[in-house]
C-alpha positions as semicolon CSV with decimal commas, in nm:
position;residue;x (nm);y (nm);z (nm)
1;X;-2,295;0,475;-2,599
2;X;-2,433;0,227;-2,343
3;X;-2,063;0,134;-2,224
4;X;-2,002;0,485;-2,208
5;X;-2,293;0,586;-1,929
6;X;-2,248;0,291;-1,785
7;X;-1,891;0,385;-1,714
8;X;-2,019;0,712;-1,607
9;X;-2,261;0,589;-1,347
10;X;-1,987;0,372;-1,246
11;X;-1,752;0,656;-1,180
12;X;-2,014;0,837;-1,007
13;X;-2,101;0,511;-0,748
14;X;-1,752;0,478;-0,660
15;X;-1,675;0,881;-0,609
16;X;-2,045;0,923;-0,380
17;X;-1,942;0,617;-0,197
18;X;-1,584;0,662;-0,115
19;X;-1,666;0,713;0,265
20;X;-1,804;0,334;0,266
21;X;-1,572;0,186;0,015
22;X;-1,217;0,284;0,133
23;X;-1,260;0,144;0,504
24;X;-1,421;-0,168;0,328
25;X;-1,114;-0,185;0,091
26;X;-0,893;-0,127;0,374
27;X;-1,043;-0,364;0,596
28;X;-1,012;-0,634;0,265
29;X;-0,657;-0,515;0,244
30;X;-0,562;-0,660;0,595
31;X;-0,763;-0,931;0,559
32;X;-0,590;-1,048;0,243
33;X;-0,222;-0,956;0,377
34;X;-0,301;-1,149;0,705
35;X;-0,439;-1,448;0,498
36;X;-0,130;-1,412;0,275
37;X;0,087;-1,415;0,559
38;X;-0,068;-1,740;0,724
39;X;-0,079;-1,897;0,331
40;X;0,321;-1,822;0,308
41;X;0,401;-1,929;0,626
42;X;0,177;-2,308;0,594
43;X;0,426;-2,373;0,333
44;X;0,728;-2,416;0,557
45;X;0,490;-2,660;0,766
46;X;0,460;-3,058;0,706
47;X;0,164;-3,193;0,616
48;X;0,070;-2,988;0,362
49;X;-0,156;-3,292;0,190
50;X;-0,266;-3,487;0,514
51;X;-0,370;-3,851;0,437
52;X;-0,408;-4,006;0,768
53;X;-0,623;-3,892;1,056
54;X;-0,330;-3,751;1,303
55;X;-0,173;-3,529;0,946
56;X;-0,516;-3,383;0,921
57;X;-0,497;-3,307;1,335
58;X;-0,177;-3,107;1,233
59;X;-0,264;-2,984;0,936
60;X;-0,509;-2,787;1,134
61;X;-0,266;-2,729;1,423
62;X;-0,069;-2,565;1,167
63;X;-0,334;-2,364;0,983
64;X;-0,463;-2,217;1,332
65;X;-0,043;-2,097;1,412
66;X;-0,061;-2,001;1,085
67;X;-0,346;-1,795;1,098
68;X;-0,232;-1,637;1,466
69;X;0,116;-1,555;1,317
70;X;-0,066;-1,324;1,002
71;X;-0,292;-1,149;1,280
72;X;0,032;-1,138;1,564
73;X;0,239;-0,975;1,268
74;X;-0,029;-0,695;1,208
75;X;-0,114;-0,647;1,544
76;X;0,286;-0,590;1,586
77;X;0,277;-0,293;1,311
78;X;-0,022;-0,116;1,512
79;X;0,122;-0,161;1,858
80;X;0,477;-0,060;1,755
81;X;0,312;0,241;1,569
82;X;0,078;0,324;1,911
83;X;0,365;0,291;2,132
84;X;0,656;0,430;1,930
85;X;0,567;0,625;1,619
86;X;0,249;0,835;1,731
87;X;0,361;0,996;2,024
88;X;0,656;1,121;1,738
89;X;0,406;1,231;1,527
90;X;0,230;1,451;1,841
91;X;0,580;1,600;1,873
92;X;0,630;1,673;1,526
93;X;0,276;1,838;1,466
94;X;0,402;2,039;1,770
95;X;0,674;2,193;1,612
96;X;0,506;2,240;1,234
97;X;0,437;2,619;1,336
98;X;0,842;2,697;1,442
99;X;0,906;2,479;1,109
100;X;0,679;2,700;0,907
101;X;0,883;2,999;1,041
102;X;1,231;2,776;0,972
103;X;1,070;2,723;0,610
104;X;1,002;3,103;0,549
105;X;1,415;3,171;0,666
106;X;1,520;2,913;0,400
107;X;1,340;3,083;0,134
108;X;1,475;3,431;0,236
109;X;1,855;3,282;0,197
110;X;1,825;3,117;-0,121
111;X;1,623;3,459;-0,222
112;X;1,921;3,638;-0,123
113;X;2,193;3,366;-0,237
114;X;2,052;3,312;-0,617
115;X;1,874;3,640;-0,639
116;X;1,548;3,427;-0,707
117;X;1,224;3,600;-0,588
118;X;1,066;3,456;-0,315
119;X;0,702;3,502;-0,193
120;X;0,631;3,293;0,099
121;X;0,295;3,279;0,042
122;X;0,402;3,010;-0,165
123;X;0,465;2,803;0,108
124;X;0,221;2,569;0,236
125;X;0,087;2,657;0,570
126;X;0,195;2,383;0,809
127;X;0,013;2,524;1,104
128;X;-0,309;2,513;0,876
129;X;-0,216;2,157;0,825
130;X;-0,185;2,080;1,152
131;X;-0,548;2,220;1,270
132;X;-0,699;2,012;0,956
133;X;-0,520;1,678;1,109
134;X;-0,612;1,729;1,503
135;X;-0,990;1,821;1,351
136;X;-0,999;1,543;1,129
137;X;-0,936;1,267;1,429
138;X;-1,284;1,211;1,496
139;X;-1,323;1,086;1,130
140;X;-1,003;0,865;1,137
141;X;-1,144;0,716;1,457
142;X;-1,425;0,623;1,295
143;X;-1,329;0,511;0,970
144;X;-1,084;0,249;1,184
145;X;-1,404;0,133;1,382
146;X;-1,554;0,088;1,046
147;X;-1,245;-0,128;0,957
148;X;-1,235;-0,331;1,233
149;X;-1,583;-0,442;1,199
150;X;-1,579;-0,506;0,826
151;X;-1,218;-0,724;0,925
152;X;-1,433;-0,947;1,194
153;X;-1,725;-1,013;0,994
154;X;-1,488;-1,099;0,678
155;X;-1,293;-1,372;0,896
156;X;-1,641;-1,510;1,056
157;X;-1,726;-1,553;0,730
158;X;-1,410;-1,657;0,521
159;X;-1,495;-2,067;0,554
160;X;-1,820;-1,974;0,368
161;X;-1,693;-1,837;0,092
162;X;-1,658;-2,148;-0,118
163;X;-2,003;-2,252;-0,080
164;X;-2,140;-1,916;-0,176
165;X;-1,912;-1,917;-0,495
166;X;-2,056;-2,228;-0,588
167;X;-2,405;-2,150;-0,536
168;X;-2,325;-1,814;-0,722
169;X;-2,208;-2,008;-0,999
170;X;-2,383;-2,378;-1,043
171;X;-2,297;-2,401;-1,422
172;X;-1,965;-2,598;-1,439
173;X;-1,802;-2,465;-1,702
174;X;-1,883;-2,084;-1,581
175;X;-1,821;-2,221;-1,257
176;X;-1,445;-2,326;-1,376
177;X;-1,433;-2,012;-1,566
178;X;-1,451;-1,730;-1,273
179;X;-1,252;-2,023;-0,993
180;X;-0,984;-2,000;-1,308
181;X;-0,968;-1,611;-1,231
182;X;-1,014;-1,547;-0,865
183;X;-0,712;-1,816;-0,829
184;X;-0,553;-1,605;-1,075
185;X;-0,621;-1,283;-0,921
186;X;-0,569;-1,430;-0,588
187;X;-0,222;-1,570;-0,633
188;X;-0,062;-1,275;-0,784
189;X;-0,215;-1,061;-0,522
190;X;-0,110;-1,264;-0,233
191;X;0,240;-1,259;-0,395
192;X;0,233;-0,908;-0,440
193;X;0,105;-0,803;-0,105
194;X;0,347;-1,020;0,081
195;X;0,637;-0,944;-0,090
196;X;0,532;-0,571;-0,076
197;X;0,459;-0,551;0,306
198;X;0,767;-0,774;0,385
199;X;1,025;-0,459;0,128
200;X;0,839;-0,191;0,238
201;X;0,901;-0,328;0,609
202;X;1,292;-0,382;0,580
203;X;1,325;-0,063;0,383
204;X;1,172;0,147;0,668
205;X;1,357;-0,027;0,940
206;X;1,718;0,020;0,759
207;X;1,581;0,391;0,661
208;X;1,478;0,413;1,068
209;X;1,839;0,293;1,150
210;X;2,019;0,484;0,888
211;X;1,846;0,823;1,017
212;X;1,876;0,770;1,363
213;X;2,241;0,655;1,324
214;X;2,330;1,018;1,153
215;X;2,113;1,244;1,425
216;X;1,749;1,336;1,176
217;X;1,501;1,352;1,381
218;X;1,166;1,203;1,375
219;X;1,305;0,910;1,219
220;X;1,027;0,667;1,356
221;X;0,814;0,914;1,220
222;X;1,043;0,921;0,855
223;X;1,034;0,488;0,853
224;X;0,644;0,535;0,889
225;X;0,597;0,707;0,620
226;X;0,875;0,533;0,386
227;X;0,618;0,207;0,487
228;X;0,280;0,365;0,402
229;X;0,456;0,540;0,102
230;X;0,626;0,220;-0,033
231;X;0,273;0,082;-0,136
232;X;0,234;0,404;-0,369
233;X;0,410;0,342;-0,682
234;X;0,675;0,592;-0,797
235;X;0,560;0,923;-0,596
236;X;0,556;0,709;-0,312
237;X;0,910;0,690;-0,328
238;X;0,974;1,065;-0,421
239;X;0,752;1,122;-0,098
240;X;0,901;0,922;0,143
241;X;1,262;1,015;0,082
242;X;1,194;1,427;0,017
243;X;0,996;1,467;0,296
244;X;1,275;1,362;0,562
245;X;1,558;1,542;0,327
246;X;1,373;1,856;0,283
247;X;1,279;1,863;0,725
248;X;1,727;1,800;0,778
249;X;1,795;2,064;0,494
250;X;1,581;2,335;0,691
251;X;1,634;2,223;1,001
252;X;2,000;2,113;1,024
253;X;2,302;2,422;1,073
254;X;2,501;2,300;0,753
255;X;2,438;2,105;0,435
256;X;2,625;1,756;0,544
257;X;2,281;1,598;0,762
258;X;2,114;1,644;0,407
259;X;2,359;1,510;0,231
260;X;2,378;1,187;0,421
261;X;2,018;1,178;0,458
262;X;1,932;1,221;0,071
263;X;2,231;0,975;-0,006
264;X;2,115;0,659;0,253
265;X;1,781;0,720;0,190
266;X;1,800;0,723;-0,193
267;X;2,062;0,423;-0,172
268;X;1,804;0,208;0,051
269;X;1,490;0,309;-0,198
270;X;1,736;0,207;-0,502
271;X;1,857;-0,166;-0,310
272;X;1,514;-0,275;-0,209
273;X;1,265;-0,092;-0,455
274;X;1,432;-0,115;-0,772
275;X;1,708;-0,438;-0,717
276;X;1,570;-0,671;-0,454
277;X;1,212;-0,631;-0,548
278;X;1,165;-0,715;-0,878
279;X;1,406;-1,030;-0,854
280;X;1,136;-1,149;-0,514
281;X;0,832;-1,072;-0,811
282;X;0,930;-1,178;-1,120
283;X;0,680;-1,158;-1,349
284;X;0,400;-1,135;-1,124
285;X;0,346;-0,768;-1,218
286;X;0,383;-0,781;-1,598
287;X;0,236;-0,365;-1,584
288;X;0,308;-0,116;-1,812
289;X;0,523;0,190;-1,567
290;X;0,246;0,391;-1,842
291;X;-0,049;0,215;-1,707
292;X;0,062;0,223;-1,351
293;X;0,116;0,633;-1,365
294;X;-0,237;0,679;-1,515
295;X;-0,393;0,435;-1,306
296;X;-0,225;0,614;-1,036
297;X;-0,343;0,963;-1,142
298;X;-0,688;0,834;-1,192
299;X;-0,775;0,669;-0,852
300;X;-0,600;0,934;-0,689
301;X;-0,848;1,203;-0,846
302;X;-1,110;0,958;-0,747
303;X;-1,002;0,891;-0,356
304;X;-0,663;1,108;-0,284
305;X;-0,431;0,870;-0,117
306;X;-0,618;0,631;-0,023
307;X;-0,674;0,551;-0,435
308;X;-0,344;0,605;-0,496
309;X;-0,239;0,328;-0,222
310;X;-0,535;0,079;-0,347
311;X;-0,408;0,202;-0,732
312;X;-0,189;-0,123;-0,818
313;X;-0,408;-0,418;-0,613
314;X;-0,680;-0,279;-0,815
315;X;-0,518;-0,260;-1,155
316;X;-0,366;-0,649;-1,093
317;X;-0,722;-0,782;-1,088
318;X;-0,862;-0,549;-1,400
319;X;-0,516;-0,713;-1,577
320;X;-0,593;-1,021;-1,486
321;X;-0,979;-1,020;-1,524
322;X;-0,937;-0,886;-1,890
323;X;-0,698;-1,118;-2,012
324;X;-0,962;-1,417;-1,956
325;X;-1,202;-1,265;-2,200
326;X;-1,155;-1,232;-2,573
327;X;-1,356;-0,913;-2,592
328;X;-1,156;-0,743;-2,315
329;X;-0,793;-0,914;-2,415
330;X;-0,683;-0,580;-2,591
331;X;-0,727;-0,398;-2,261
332;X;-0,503;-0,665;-2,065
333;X;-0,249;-0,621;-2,380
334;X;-0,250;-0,226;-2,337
335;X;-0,136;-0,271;-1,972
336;X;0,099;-0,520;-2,010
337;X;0,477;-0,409;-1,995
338;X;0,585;-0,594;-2,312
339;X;0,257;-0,757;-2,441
340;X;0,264;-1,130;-2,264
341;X;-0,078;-1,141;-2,092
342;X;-0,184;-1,444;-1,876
343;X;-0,283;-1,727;-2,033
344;X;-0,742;-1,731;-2,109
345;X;-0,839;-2,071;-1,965
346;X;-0,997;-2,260;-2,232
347;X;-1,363;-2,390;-2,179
């Protein structure tokens, strides 16, 4: 009974303060991806055990590139996305209400070609949806100022955090314990977040290529959204390659842009998500596809898209974190895909 209204109160914290803890997980997002950036790329550099005083003098060399190439790699993504992808999106919010009335025409032919009945107040009303997103800018502004300062004070503080985690835990062998974990935690989600950004990047730059080489368009706005949506397990997918098939099958005079669109599209998702991908992981993720879905469903009740995005970093660390625990090792064993759990480091 206690576990349960603690888990209630819990529930209730993290609903209430969603407005503070999704920039704050965001901002903790990039600052892990750039950090797991700089971490993969210091192991293509010498010196990664300096003995001697000039190794150490490069070691550091190399950590500072290192650490410039993570933060040059992000700031790429949001000046190619200023520069190129938004001034799409203005164009494509432009034409949502003559898309609406191309959406309302489609329905009337396949009413008329199947003899289905077709209401379009069924329809979703784009030019609704496109008030809601120029109204909500203010907030988006914001919440990226709130971002950006959580990111700053996160790096100004990152050589810090060693000390604090020892002061946090003097005891050696609880000390050991929780170091065993966070090392745990933090090498699987490095892994995962680098290998995710870097698929999720060449899948929206062959899905950019593929659409612009067959005449969609939008496609910068498309390969956006195939990147954002790639980090949403499953319906990610199914929303990153229906949206740009459903926009050619309205919008395009015969049935052949759809066709190649749904066919490269689906091919790329299949190539990278389901071949490449799990051959660059491995074992890293050892999830149910069960777990995932409900985890998915739940954090997504909890914070829309934004939980759905965070759904599988945050599920990693619950895996991990219950597997080092004999009380909690049933949990870890419930969200495993086939029951191998990491190993409990022994006190």
């Amino acid at each position: 009974m206690h576990g349960l209204f603690l888990f209630a109160i819990s529930l209730l914290f993290i609903w209430l303060g969603r407005s503070i803890l999704i920039p704050l997980l965001m901002a903790a997002f990039l600052w892990y991806l750039i950090n797991a950036i700089a971490d993969y790329c210091r192991r293509i550099f010498p010196y990664k055990n300096p003995t001697t005083r000039r190794e150490k003098i490069y070691s550091k060399i190399y950590d500072f590139i290192s650490g410039l190439f993570g933060i040059g790699a992000i700031c790429g993504l949001i000046v190619l996305f200023i520069t190129q992808v938004h001034p799409m999106f203005s164009e494509l919010v432009a034409a949502l209400p003559e898309l609406q009335h191309k959406f309302i025409e489609f329905g009337d032919y396949l009413s008329n070609s199947l003899g289905i009945k077709f209401d379009a107040n069924m329809l979703p009303n784009i030019a609704m949806i496109a008030k809601n997103i120029g109204t909500s800018t203010v907030g988006i502004a914001t919440s990226v100022g709130m971002v950006a300062v959580y990111m700053f004070f996160m790096f100004v503080e990152q050589s810090t955090f060693n000390k604090k985690f020892s002061a946090m835990f003097p005891n050696k062998r609880q000390n050991k314990k929780m170091r065993y974990i966070l090392d745990s935690i933090d090498d699987n989600m490095k892994k995962y977040l680098f290998v995710k950004t870097a698929i999720s990047a060449i899948t929206a730059l062959a899905s950019y290529l593929w659409l612009y080489l067959i005449g969609v368009e939008f496609a910068g706005v498309w390969a956006f959204l195939v990147f954002i949506a790639n980090y949403i397990p499953t319906i990610g997918a199914i929303v990153a390659c229906g949206l740009p098939i459903l926009y050619a099958l309205v919008t395009a005079p015969s049935l052949q842009l759809p066709i190649l669109t749904a066919a490269g599209l689906i091919g790329i998702q299949i190539l990278f998500g389901n071949i490449l991908e799990p051959k660059l992981t491995g074992k890293t993720l050892n999830l149910s596809t069960l777990a995932i879905l409900i985890n998915l469903v739940f954090w997504g009740m909890l914070w829309g898209i934004a939980g759905m995005f965070f759904s599988v970093p945050l599920l990693v660390a619950v895996f991990i974190i219950t597997a080092q625990f004999d009380s909690t090792r049933w949990v870890a064993v419930l969200l495993s895909a086939d029951g191998n759990i990491p190993d409990k480091d022994e006190d």
